[in-house]
C-alpha positions as CSV (number, residue, x, y, z in Angstrom):
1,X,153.8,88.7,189.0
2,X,155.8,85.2,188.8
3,X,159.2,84.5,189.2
4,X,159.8,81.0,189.0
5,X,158.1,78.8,191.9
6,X,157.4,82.3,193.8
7,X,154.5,84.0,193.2
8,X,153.6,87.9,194.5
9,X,149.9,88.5,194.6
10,X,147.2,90.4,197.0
11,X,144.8,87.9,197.6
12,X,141.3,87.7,200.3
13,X,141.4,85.4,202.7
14,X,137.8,83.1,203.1
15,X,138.8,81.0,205.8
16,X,142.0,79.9,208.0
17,X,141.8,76.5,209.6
18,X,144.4,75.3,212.4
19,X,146.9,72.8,211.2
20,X,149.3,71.0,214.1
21,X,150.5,73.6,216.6
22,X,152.4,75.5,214.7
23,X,150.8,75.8,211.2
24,X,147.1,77.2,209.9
25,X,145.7,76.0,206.3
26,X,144.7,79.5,204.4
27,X,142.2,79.8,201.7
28,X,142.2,82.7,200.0
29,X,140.9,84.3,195.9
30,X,144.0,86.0,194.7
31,X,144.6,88.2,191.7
32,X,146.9,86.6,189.8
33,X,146.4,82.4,190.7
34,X,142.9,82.3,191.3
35,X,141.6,80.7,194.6
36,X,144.5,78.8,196.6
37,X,145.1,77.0,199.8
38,X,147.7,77.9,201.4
39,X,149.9,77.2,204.7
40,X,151.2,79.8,207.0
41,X,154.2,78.1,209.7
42,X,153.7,79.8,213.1
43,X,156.5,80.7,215.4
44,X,156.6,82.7,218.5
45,X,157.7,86.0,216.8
46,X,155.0,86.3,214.0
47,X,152.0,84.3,215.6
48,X,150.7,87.9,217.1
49,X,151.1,89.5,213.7
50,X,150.4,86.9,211.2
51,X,147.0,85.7,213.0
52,X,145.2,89.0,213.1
53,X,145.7,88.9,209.1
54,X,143.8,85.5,208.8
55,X,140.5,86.9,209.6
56,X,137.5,86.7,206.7
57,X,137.8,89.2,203.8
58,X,141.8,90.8,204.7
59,X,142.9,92.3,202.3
60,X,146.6,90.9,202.1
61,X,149.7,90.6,200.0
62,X,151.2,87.7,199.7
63,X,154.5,86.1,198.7
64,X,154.6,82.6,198.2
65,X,156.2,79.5,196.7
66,X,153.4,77.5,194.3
67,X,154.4,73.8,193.5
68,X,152.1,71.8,190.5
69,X,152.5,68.8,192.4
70,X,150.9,70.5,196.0
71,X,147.5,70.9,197.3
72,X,148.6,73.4,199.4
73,X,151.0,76.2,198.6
74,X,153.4,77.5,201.3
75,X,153.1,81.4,202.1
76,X,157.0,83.1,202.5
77,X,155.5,87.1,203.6
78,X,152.2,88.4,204.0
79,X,151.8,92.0,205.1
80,X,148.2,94.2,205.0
81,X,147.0,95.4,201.1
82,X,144.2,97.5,202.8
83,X,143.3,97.6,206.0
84,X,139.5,96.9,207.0
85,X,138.9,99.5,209.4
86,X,135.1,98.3,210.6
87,X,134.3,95.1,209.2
88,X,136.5,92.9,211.7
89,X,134.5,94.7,214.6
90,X,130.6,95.6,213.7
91,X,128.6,92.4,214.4
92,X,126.3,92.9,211.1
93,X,129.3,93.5,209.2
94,X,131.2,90.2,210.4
95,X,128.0,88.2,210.3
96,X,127.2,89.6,206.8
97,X,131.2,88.9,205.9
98,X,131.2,85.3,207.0
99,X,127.9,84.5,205.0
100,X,130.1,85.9,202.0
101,X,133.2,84.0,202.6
102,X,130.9,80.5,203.0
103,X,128.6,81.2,199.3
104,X,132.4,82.0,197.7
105,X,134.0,78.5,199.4
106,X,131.1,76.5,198.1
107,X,130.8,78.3,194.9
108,X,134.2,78.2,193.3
109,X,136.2,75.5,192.3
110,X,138.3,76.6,189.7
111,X,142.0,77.5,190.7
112,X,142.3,79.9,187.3
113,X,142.4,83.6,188.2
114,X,139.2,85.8,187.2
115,X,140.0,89.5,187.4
116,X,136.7,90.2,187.1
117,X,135.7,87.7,189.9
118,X,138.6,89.1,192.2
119,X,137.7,93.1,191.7
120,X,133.6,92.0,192.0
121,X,134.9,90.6,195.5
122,X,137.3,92.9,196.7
123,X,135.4,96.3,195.3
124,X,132.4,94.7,197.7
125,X,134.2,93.9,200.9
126,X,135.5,97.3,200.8
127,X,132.0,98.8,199.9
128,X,130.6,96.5,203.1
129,X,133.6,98.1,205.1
130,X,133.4,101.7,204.2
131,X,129.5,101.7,204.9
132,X,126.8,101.8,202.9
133,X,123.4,102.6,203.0
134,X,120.8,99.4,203.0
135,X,123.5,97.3,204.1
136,X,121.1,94.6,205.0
137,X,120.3,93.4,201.3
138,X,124.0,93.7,200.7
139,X,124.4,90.1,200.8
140,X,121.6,89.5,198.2
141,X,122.8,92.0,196.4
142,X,126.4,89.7,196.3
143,X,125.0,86.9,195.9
144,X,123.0,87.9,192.3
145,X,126.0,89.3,190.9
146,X,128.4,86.6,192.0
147,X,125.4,84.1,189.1
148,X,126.7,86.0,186.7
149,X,130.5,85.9,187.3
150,X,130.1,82.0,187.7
151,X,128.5,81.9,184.6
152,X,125.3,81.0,185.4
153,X,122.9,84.2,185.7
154,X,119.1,84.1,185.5
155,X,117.9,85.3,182.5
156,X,114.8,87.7,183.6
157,X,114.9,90.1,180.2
158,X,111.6,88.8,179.5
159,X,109.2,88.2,182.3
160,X,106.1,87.8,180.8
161,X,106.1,84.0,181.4
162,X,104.4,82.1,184.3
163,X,106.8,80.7,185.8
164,X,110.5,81.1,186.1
165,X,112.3,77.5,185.1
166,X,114.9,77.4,187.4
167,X,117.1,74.6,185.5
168,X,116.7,76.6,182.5
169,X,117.3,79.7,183.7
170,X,114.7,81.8,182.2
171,X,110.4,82.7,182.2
172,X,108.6,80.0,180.4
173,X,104.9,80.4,179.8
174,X,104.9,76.7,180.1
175,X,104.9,74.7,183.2
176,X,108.0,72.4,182.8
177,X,107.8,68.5,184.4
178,X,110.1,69.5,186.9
179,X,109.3,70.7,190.0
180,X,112.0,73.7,190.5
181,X,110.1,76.6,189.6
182,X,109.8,80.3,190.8
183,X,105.7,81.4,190.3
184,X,103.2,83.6,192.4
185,X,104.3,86.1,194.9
186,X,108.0,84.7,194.5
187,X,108.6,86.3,191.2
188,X,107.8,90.1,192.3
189,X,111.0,89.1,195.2
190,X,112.7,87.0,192.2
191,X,112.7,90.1,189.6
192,X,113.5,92.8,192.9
193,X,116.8,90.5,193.0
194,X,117.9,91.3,189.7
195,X,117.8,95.3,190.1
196,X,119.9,95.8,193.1
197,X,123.0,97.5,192.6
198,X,125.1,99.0,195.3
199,X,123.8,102.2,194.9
200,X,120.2,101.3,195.7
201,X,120.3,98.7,198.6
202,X,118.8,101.4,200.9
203,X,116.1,102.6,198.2
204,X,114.8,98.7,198.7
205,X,112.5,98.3,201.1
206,X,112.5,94.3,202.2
207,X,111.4,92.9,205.7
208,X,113.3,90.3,207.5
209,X,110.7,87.6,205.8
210,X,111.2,88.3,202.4
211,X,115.2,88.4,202.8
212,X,115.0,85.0,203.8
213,X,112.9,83.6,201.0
214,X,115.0,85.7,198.5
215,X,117.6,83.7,200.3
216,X,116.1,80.2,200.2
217,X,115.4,80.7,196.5
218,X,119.0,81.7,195.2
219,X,120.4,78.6,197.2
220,X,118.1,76.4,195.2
221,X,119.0,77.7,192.3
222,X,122.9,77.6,193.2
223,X,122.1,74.2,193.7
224,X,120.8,73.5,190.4
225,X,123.7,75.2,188.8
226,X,127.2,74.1,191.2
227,X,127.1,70.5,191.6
228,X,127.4,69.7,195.7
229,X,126.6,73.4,196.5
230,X,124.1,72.4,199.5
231,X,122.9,75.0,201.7
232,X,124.7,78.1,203.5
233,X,124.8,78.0,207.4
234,X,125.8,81.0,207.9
235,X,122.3,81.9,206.1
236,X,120.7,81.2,209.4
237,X,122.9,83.3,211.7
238,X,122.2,86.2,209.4
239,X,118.8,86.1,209.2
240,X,118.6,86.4,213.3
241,X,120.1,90.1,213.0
242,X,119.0,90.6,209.1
């Protein structure tokens, strides 16, 4: 809730960059204000506590005092919302974690709060951290479901088409002039996309190769659809263990 200029929200931290000597820059989706940079003043007493809560994907509550005219909002108290008990440690799970945190960065650009955005996010990073089965397509899993949150989800009700038009978003039994299509052996991987749930990711059987191409396909069409989207690096790192 709001109280003036101070604002009380749990919010997930994407990245934390190091500002000066004594400050870091915070980005974080929160509940109530939507995505929000934010700066966190250092000191000798709270570096060893605050720090720790920085990493990718904590869970955190925050306290903090939002000015219209700032870029970057000034955190008063942050204290653990719930505590990520494997995530931080499990190499798959961190690698998988910053892949997430980089496709949410370049994805969003709106500051408005999404509830439905912010429980999609939070319900799967504690879903990643619990354990789950199939944890390997989790992040294609994620990053289908996040399309449809931002508004822009392939339409695959009706795949009788040739081709998937990936500027239109749908099967088209038409070849369109452009070149940004999804046809042959793609569209079997295109169509497994759109059934994973997280309570099937381990009934999906996928090899390292066809992760990667589901992979390379969903970036291009994120590029079509989020203007400057480019590519994910951390797409590379994961495919080495995924």
């Amino acid at each position: 809730m709001a109280s003036g200029n101070n604002i009380k929200t749990e919010g997930i931290v994407l990245n934390c960059i190091k500002y000066g000597d004594n400050s870091v820059i915070v980005s974080m989706l929160t509940q109530v204000v939507g995505q929000q940079s934010y700066m966190v003043r250092l000191s000798g007493r709270n570096r060893r506590s605050i720090l720790p809560l920085m990493q990718p994907l904590s869970i955190v509550d925050v306290e903090a005092v939002h000015s219209q005219r700032a870029a970057v909002q000034k955190i008063v108290e942050v204290h653990v919302s719930k505590p990520l008990m494997y995530l931080p440690f499990d190499p798959v799970k961190r690698s998988i974690g910053l892949f997430v945190t980089e496709l949410l960065l370049k994805s969003m650009r709106s500051s408005i709060a999404d509830e439905h955005l912010y429980m999609f996010v939070r319900n799967s990073v504690l879903a990643l951290d619990e354990g789950i089965g199939g944890q390997y397509n989790f992040h294609l899993y994620f990053m289908w479901k996040l399309m449809r949150l931002l508004g822009f989800e392939p339409d695959v009700s009706c795949s009788v088409g040739r081709v998937f038009d990936m500027v239109d978003g749908c099967f088209t039994s038409h070849i369109p002039l452009h070149r940004h299509i999804i046809s042959g052996d793609d569209i079997p991987l295109w169509l497994t996309l759109s059934s994973l749930s997280l309570n099937n990711l381990e009934a999906v059987p996928l090899n390292r190769l066809q992760r990667q191409r589901m992979i390379t396909l969903m970036e291009q069409f994120y590029s079509l659809h989020i203007p400057n989207f480019g590519g994910l690096n951390a797409a590379s790192v994961l495919a080495q263990i995924a």
